[in-house]
N, CA, C and O atoms as CSV, one atom per row, in Angstrom:
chain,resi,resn,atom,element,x,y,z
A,1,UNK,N,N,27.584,-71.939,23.707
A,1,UNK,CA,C,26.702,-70.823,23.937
A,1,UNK,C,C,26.921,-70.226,25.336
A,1,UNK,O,O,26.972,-69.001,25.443
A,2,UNK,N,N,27.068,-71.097,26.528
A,2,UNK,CA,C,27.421,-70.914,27.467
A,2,UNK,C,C,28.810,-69.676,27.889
A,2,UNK,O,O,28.806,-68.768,28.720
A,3,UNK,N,N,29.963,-70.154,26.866
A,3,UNK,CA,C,30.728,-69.083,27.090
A,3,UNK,C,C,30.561,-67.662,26.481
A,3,UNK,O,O,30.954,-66.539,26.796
A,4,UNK,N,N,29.870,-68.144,25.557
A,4,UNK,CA,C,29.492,-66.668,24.866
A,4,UNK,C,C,28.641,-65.371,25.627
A,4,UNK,O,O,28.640,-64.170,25.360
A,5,UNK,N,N,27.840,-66.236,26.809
A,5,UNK,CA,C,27.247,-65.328,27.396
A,5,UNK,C,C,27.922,-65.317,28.616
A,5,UNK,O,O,27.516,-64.364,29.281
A,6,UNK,N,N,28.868,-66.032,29.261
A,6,UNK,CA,C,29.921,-65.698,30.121
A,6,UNK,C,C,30.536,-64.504,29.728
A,6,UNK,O,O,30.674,-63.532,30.471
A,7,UNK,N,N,30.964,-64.580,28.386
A,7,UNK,CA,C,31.849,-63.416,28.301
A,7,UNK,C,C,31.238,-62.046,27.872
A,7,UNK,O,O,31.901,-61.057,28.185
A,8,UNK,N,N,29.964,-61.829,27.139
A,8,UNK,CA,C,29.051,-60.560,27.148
A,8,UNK,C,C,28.640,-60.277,29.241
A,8,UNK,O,O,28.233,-59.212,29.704
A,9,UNK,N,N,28.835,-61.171,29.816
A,9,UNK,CA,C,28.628,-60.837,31.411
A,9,UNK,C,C,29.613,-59.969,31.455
A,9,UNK,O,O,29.532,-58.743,31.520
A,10,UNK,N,N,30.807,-60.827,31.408
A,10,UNK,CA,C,32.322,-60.025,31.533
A,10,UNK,C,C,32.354,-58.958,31.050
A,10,UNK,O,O,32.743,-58.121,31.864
A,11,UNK,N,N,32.019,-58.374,29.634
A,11,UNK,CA,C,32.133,-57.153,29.420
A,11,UNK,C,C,31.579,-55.923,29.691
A,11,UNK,O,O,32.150,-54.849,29.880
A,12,UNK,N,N,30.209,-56.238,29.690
A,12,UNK,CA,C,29.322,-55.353,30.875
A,12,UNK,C,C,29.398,-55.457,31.794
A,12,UNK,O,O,28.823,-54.417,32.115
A,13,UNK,N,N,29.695,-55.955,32.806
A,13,UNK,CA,C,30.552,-56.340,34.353
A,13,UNK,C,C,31.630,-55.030,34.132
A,13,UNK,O,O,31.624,-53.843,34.458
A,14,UNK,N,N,32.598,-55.977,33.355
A,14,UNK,CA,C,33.709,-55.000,33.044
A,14,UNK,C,C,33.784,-53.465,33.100
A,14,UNK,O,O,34.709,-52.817,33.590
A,15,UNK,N,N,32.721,-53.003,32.550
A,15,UNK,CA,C,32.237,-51.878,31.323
A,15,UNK,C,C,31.845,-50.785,32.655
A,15,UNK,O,O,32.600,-49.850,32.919
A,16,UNK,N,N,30.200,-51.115,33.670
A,16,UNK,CA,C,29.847,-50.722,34.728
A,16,UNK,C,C,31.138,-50.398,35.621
A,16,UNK,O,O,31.628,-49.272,35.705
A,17,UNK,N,N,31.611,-51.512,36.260
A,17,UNK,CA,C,32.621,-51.400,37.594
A,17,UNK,C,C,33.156,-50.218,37.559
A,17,UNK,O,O,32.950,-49.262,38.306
A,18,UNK,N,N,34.459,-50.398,35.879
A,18,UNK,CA,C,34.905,-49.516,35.763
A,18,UNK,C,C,34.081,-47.654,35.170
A,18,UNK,O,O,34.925,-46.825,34.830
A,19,UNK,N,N,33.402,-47.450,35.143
A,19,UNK,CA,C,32.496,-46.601,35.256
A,19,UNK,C,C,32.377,-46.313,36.877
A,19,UNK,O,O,32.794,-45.207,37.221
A,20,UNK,N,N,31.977,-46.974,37.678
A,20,UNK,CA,C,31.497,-46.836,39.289
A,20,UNK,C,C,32.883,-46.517,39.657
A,20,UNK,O,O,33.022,-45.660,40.530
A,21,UNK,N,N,33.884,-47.029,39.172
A,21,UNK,CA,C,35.086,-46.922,39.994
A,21,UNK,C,C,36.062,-45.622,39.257
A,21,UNK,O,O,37.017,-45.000,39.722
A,22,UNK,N,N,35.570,-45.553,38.305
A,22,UNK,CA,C,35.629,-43.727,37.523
A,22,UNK,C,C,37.014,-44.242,36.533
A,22,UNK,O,O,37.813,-43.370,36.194
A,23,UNK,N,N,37.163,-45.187,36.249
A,23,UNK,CA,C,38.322,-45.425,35.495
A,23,UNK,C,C,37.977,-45.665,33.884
A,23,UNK,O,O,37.185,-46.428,33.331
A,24,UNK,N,N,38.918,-44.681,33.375
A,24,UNK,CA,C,38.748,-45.271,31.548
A,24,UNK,C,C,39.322,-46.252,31.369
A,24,UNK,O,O,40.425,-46.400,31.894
A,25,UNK,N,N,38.688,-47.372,30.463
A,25,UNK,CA,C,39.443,-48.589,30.244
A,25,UNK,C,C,38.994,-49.020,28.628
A,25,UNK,O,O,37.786,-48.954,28.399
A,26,UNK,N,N,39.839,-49.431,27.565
A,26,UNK,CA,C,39.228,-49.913,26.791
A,26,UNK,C,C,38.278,-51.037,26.256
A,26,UNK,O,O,37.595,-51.494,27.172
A,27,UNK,N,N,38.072,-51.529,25.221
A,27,UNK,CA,C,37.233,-52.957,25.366
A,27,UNK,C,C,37.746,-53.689,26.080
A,27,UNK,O,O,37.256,-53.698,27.209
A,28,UNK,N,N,39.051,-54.733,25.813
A,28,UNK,CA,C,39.555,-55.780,26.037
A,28,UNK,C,C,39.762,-55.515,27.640
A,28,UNK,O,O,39.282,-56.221,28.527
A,29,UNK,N,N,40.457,-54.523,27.801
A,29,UNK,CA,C,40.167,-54.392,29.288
A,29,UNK,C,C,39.567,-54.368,30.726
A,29,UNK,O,O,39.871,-54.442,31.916
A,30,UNK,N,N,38.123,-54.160,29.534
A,30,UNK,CA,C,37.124,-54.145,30.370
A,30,UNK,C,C,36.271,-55.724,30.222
A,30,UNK,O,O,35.432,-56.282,30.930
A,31,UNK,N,N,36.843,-56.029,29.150
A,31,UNK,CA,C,36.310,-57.853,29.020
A,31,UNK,C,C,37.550,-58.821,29.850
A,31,UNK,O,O,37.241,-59.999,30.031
A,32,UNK,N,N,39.099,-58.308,30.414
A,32,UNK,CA,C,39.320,-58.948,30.929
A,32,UNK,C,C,39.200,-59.006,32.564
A,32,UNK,O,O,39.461,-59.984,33.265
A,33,UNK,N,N,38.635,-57.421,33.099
A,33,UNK,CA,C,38.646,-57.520,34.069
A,33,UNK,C,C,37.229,-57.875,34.237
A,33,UNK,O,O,37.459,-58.858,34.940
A,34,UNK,N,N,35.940,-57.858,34.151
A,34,UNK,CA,C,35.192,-58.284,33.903
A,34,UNK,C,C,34.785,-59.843,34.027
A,34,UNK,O,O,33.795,-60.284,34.610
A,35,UNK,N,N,36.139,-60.833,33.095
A,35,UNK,CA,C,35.860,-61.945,33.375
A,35,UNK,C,C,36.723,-62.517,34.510
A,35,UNK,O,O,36.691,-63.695,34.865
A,36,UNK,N,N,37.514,-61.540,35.053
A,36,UNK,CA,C,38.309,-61.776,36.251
A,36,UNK,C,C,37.229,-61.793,37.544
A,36,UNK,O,O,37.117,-62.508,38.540
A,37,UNK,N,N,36.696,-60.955,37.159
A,37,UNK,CA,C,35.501,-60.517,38.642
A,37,UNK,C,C,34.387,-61.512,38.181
A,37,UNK,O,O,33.662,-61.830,39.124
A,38,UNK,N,N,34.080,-62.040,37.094
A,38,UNK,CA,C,33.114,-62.901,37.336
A,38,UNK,C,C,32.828,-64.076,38.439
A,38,UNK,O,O,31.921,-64.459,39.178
A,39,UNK,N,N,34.712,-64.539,37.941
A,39,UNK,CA,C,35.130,-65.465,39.021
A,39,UNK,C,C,35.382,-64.965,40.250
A,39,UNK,O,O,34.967,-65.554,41.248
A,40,UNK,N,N,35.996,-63.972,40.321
A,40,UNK,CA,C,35.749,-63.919,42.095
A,40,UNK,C,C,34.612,-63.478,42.441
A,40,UNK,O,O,34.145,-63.855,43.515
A,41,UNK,N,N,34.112,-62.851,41.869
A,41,UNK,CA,C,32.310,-62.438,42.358
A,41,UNK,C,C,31.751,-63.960,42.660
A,41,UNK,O,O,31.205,-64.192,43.738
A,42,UNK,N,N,31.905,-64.947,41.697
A,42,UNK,CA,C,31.127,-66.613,41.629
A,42,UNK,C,C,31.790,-67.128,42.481
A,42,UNK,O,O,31.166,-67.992,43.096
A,43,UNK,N,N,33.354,-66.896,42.970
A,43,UNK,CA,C,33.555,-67.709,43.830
A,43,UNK,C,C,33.244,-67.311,45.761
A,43,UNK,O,O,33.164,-68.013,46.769
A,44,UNK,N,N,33.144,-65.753,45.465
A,44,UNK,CA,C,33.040,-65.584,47.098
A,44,UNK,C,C,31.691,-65.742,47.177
A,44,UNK,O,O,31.346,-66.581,48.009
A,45,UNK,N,N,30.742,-65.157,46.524
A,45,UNK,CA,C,29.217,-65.945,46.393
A,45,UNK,C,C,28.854,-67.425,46.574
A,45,UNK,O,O,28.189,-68.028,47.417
A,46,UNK,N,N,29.359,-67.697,45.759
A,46,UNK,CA,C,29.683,-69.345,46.426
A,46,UNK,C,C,29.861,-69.850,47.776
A,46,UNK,O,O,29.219,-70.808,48.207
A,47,UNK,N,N,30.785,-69.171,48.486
A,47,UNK,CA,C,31.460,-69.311,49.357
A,47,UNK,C,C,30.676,-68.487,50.546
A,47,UNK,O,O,30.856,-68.891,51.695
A,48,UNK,N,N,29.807,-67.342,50.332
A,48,UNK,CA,C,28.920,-67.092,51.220
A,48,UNK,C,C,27.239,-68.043,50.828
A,48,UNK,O,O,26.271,-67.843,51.562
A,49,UNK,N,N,27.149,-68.904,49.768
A,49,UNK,CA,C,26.131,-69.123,50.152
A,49,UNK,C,C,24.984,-68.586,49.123
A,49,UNK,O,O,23.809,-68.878,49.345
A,50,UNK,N,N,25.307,-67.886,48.122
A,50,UNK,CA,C,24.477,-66.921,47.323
A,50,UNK,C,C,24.422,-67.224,45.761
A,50,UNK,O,O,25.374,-67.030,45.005
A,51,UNK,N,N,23.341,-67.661,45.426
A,51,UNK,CA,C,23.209,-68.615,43.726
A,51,UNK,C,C,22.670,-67.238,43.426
A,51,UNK,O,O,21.834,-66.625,44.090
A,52,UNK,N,N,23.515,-66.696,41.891
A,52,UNK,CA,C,23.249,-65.808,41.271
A,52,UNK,C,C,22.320,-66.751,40.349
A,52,UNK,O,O,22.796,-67.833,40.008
A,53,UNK,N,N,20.918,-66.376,39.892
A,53,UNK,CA,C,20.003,-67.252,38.871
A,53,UNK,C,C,19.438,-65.932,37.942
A,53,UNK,O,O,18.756,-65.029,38.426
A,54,UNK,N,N,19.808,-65.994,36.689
A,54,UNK,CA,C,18.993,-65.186,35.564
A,54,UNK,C,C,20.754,-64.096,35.140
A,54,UNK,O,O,21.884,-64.163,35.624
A,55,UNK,N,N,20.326,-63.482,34.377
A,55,UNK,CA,C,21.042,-62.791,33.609
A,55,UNK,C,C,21.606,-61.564,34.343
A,55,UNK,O,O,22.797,-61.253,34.328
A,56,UNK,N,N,20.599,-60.874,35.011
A,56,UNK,CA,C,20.733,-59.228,35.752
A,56,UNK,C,C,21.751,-60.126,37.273
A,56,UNK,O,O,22.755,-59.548,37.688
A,57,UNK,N,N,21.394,-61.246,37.804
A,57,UNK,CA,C,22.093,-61.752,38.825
A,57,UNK,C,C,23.660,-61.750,38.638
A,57,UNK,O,O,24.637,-61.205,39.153
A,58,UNK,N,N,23.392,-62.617,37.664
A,58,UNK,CA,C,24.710,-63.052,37.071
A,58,UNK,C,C,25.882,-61.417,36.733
A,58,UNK,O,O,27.099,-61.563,36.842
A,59,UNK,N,N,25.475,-60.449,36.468
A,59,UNK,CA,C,25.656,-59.344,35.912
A,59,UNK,C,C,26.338,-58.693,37.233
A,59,UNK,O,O,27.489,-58.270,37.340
A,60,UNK,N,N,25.390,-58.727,38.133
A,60,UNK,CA,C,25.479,-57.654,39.530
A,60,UNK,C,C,26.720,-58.709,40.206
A,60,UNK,O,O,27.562,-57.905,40.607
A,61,UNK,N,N,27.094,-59.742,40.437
A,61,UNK,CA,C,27.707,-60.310,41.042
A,61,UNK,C,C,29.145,-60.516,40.408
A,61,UNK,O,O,30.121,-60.816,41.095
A,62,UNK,N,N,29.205,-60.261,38.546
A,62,UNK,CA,C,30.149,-59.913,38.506
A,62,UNK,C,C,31.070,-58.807,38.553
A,62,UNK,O,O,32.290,-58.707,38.682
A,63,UNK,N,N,29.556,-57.547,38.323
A,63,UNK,CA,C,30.504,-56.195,38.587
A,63,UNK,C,C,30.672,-55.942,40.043
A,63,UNK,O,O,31.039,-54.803,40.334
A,64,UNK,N,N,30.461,-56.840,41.080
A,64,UNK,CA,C,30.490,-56.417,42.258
A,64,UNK,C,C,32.062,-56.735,42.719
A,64,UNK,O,O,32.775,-56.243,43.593
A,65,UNK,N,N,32.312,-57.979,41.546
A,65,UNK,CA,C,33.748,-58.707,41.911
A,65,UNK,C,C,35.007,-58.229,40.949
A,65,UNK,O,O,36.142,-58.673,41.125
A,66,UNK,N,N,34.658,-57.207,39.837
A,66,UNK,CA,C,34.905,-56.820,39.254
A,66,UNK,C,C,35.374,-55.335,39.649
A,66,UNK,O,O,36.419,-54.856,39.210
A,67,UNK,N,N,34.606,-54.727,40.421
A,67,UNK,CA,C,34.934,-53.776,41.511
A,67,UNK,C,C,35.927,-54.135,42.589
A,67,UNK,O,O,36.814,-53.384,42.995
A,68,UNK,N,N,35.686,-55.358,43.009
A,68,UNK,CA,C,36.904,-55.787,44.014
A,68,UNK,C,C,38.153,-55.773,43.486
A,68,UNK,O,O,39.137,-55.361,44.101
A,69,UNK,N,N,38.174,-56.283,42.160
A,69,UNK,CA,C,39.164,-56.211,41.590
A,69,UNK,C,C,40.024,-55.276,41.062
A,69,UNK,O,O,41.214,-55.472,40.816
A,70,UNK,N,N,39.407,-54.255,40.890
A,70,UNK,CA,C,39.295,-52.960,40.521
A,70,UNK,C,C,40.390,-52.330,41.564
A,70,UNK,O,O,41.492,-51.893,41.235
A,71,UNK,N,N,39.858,-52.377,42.880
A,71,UNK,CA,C,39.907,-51.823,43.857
A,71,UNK,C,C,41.520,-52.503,44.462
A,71,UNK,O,O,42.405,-51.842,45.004
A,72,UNK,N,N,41.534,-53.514,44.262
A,72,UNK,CA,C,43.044,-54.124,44.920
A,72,UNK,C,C,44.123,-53.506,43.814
A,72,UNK,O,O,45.111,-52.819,44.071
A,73,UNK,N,N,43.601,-53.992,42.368
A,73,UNK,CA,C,44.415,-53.138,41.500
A,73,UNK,C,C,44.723,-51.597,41.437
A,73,UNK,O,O,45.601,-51.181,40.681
A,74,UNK,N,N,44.124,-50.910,42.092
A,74,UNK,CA,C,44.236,-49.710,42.487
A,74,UNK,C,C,45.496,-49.406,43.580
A,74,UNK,O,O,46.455,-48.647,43.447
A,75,UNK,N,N,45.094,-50.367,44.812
A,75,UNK,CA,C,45.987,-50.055,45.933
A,75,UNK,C,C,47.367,-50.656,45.794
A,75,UNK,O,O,48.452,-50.185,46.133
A,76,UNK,N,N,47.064,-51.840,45.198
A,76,UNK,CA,C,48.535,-52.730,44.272
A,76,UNK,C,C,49.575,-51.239,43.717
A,76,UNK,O,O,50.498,-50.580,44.195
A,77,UNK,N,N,49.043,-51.241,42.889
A,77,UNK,CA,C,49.694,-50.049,41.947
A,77,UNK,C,C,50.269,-49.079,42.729
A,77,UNK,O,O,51.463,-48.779,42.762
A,78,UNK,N,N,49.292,-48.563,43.407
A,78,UNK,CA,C,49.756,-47.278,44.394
A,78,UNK,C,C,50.641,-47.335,45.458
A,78,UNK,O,O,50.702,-46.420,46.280
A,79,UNK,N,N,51.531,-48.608,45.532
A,79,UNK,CA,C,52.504,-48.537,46.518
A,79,UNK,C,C,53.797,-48.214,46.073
A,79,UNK,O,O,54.724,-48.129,46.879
């Protein structure tokens, strides 16, 4: 059950970022970047100190890392 709602995080994670970050992306795309930023959202959170607790937490911390991700993949590309 646990991953199942890992990965509905990921896709709305996914889904938002790319929206904020103005990019079209399809499902899978947005469920893999999504569960990419979960983990780095969980791990630099971690790493500053910051327990995401409840559903909307869990959510904001992955589209926040999900945006990071977003964002390197952007400048990656563009060289």
């Amino acid at each position: 059950m646990e991953l199942i709602i890992f990965l509905v995080v990921g896709l709305i994670a996914g889904f938002i970022a790319a929206q904020i970050m103005g990019k079209k992306q399809d499902l899978l795309t947005n469920l893999i970047v999504g569960v990419v930023g979960a983990v780095v959202g969980g791990g630099i959170s971690g790493l500053l100190g910051i327990a995401a607790y409840g559903l909307i937490a869990r959510i904001v911390i992955a589209t926040l890392g999900a945006m990071l991700c977003l964002f390197i993949w952007q400048k990656y590309k563009g060289r």
